[in-house]
N, C-alpha and C positions, 0 to 999 in steps of 0.2 A: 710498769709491770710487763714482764715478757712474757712468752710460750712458757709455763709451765712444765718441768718434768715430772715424773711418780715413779715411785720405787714398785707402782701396780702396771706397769709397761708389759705387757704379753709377747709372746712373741708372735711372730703373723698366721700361723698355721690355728693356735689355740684361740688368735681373737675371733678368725673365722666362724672357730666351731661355737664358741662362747655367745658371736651373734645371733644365731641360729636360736639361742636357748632365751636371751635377755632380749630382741624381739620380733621372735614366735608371738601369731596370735594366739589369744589367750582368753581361755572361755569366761573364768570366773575373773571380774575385779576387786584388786586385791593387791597390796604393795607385793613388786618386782622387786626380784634379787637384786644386791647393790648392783652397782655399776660394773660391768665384766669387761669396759671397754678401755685400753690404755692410752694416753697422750702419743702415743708417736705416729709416723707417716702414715702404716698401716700397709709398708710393705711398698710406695709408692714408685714408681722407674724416677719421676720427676714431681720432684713436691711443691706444690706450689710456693711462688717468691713472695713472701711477705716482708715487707719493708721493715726496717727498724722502729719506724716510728709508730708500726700498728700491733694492735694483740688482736688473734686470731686464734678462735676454736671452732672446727668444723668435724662434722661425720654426712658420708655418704655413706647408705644402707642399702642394700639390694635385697628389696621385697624377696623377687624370685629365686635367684641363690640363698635368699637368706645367710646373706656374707656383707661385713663391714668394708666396704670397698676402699677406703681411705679415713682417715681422722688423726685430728691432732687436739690438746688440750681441751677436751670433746667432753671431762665433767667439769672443766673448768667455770664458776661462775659467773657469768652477764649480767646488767639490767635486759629486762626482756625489753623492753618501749612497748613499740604496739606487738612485737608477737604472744604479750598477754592474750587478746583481743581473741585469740584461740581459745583461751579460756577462759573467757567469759561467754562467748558465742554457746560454746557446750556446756555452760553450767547453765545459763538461758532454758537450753532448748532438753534440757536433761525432764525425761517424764511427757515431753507435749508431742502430738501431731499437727496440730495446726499452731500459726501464730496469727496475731491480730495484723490489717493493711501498715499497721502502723508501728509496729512491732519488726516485721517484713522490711520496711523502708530502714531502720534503722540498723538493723544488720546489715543488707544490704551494702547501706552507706558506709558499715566499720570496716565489713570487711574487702570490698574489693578498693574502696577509697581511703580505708585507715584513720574515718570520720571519727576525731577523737570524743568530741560533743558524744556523741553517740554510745562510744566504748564507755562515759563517766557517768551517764544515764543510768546505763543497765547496770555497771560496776554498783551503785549508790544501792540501785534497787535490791540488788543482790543480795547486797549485806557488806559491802566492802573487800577487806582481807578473806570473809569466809570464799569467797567465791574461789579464790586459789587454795583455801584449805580444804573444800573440796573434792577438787581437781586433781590434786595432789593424793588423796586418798584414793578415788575412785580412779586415777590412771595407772597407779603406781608411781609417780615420776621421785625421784633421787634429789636429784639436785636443786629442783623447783621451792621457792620457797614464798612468803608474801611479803609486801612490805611493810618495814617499821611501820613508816607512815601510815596511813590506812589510805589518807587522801592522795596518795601519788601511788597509780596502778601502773605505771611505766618503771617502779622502782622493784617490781617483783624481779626474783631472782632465776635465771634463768641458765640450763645449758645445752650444749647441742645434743649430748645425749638423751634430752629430758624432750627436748622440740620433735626429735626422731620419734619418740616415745607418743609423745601427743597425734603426731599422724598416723602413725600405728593404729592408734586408739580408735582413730576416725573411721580406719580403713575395715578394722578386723572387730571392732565392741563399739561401736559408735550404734545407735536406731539407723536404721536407716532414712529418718527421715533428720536426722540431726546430720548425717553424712552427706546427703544429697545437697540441702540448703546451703551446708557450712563450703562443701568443695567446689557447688556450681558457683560460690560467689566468687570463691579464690582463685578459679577459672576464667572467670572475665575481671579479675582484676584489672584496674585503671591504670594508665601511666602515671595521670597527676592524681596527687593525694588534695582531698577537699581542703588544706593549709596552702597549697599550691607548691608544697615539691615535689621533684619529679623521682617516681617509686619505680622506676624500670631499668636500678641497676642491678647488679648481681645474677640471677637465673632470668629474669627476662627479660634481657642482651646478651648472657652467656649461652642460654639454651633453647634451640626454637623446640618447634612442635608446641601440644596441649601441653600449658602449665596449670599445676592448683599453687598458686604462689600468695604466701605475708611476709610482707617484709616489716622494718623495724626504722627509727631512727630518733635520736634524742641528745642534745646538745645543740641545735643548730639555730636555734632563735625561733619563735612564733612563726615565724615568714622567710622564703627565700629572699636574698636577696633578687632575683630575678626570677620571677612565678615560669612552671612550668604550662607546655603548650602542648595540648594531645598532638602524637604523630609530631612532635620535634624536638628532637634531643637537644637540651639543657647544657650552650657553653658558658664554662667557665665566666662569671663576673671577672670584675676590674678588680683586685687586692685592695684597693683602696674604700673599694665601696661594698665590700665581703660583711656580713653579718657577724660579729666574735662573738657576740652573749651567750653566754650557756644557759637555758633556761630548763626549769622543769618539764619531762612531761605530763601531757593532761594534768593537771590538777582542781582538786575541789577546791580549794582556796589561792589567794595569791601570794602568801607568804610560802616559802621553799621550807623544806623536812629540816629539821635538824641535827636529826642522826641518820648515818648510812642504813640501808634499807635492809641489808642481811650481811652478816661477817663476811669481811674479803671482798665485801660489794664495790668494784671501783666507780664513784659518780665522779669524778675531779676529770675523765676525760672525754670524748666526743663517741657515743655509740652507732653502731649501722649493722643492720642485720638480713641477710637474703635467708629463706626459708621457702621449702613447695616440695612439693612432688615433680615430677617427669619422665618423659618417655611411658607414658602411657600408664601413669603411677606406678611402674615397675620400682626407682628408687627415689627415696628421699633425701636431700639436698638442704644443709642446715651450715650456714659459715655465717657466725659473730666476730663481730672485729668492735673494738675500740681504739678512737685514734685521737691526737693533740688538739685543743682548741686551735694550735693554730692552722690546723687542716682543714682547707676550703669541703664543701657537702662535695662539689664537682670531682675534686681530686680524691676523696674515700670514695666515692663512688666509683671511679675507676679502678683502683684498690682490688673494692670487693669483688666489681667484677672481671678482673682479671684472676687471682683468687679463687673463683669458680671456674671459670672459664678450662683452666688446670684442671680442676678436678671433674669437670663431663670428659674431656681427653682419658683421664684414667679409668672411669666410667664404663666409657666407650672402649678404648684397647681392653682390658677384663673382660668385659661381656665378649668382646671377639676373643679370647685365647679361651674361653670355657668350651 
């Protein structure tokens, strides 16, 4: 499956203004206009190189202009993996001021470490699929959807325009105390994730400064082949001794789904996903990629973040030509 085209492609002046309107904070919650954003570059001098062998849908949003700075097959459908873990964190915490020490440790845990234990917990407690149904209601999101399965929360459907949406959410109709908990955790995000792979590619290698960053990954086996080491970047395994099994994420059972998790859902190939805020949460930073089982985690991870890397450049040039 490649980049997607649409016959909904804008042109760059109208996507701009269309940003502005699809997300503006917005007082009352309430489903959002369809999608107003179209699959192409978004107007880019240089679009980022995505390989043949990867699918990639990305939107950068600029809070401040309230202008889509870049995107490409941006309602394209994802598994989310963990950047569910977004929402379920805010369906949690939807109604409460306080939460219990124990409570506290496990978000905590989901969200700066992407502690899946943790995300299957609250998922269960929640009520399963309703937790994205909703999320889906109360954020407006489009493209968001749950999975068939109920037991596999990694199988919800996801897209960059709907991720963009969910930060929005946080930023502009979130409690403030759902905001504070959910971004200071996504602020100290860990390199290693509690499975032991290393989650510091995409925006935090592409972009310093304060990041609120989740990222996403699913296809790679229960375990690295070679566990990550805080403060030391992750090279490449030997080929030979590379991890192939494609495994579920998180799940409540041990037997795998038997039907795809929403139409057009692709699970047959390797997902990795960078997501956050930066530069001071001015913009939002959302690139999904799916890529071949036989694609080492080391080498998508370079991918994605180079991938990004491209689009804080355009980021940045924009913000200086305003």
């Amino acid at each position: 499956m490649g980049i997607r085209t649409s016959r909904l492609a804008l042109p760059v002046v109208l996507a701009g203004l269309m940003a502005g309107l699809l997300f503006a904070p917005q007082a009352a919650a309430g489903p959002a206009a369809g999608p107003a954003v179209g699959p192409g570059a978004g107007g880019l001098r240089a679009a980022p190189v995505v390989p043949v062998d990867t699918t990639a849908g990305y939107l950068v949003y600029d809070r401040t202009a309230r202008r889509i700075v870049a995107q490409s097959a941006a309602t394209t459908r994802f598994r989310s993996a963990s950047l569910v873990k977004l929402l379920i964190a805010l369906d949690y915490l939807q109604g409460r001021t306080s939460v219990s020490a124990a409570d506290q440790k496990m978000l905590d845990s989901m969200l700066r470490s992407s502690d899946d234990a943790a995300a299957s917990t609250l998922w269960v407690r929640r009520g399963y699929e309703q937790v994205v149904v909703r999320m889906v209601r109360l954020i407006g999101l489009v493209d968001t959807a749950p999975p068939t399965d109920r037991r596999y929360w990694g199988y919800t459907a996801v897209s960059a325009a709907d991720v963009v949406r969910i930060y929005n959410y946080l930023l502009d109709r979130a409690t403030p105390f759902a905001r504070n908990l959910i971004l200071g955790d996504l602020e100290r995000s860990t390199q290693c994730a509690v499975d032991g792979f290393d989650q510091s590619f995409g925006i935090p290698r592409a972009v310093s400064g304060t990041r609120a960053v989740k990222q996403g990954w699913s296809g790679y086996g229960s375990a690295p082949a070679r566990p990550c080491v805080e403060g030391r970047v992750t090279s490449p395994p030997d080929p030979a001794s590379r991890q192939a099994a494609e495994e579920a994420p998180q799940a409540m059972a041990d037997s795998r789904p038997t039907a795809l998790a929403a139409p057009a859902l692709d699970l047959s190939r390797r997902a990795m996903h960078t997501s956050g805020l930066v530069d001071s949460r001015r913009r939002v930073v959302v690139v999904l990629t799916l890529s071949p089982k036989t694609k080492s985690f080391e080498a998508q991870s370079s991918t994605i973040t180079s991938i990004t890397r491209t689009l804080r450049d355009e980021a940045a040039a924009t913000a200086a030509r305003r």
